[in-house]
C-alpha positions in Angstrom: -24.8 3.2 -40.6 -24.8 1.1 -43.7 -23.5 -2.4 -44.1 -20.6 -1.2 -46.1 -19.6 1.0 -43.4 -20.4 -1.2 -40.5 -18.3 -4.5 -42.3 -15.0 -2.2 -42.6 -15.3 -0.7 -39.2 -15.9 -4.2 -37.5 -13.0 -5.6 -40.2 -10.3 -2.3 -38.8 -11.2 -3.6 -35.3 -10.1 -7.0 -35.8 -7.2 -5.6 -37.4 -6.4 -3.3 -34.5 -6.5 -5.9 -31.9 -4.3 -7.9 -33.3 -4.1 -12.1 -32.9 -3.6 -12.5 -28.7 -2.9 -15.8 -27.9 -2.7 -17.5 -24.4 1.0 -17.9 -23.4 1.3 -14.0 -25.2 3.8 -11.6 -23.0 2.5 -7.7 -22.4 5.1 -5.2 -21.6 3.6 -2.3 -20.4 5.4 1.1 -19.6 3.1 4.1 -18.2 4.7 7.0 -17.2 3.7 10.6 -15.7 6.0 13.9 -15.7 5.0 17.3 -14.6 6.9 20.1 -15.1 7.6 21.6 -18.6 5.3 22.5 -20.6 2.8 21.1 -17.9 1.7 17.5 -17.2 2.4 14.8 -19.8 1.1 10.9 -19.8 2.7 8.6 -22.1 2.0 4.8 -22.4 3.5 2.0 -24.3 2.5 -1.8 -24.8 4.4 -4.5 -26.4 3.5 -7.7 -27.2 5.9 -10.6 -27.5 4.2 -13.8 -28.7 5.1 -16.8 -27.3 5.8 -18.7 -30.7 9.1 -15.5 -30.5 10.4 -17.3 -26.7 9.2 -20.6 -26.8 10.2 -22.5 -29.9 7.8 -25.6 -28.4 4.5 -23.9 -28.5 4.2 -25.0 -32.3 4.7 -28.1 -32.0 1.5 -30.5 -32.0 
């Protein structure tokens, strides 16, 4: 791989992951049907960032 390629993969990375901070709450929903069309997994995370519920956390 060249440089060029390797700096935007590492930079799409950082972008995927996002800022996680300490205080951060994960909502997580997995869920399993069968039946249908056969079996279907589906999972979901939200983040809610603890600057959005605690308006103290910015304060120095």
């Amino acid at each position: 791989m060249t440089i060029p390629v390797k700096s935007f993969l590492f930079d799409e990375t950082l972008e995927s992951i996002g800022h996680l901070n300490t205080g951060d709450i994960f909502i997580s929903i997995d869920a399993y049907v069968n039946g249908g069309i056969g079996k279907q997994h589906s999972l979901r995370t939200i983040v809610i960032p603890r600057e959005k519920y605690d308006p103290n956390s910015l304060k120095v």
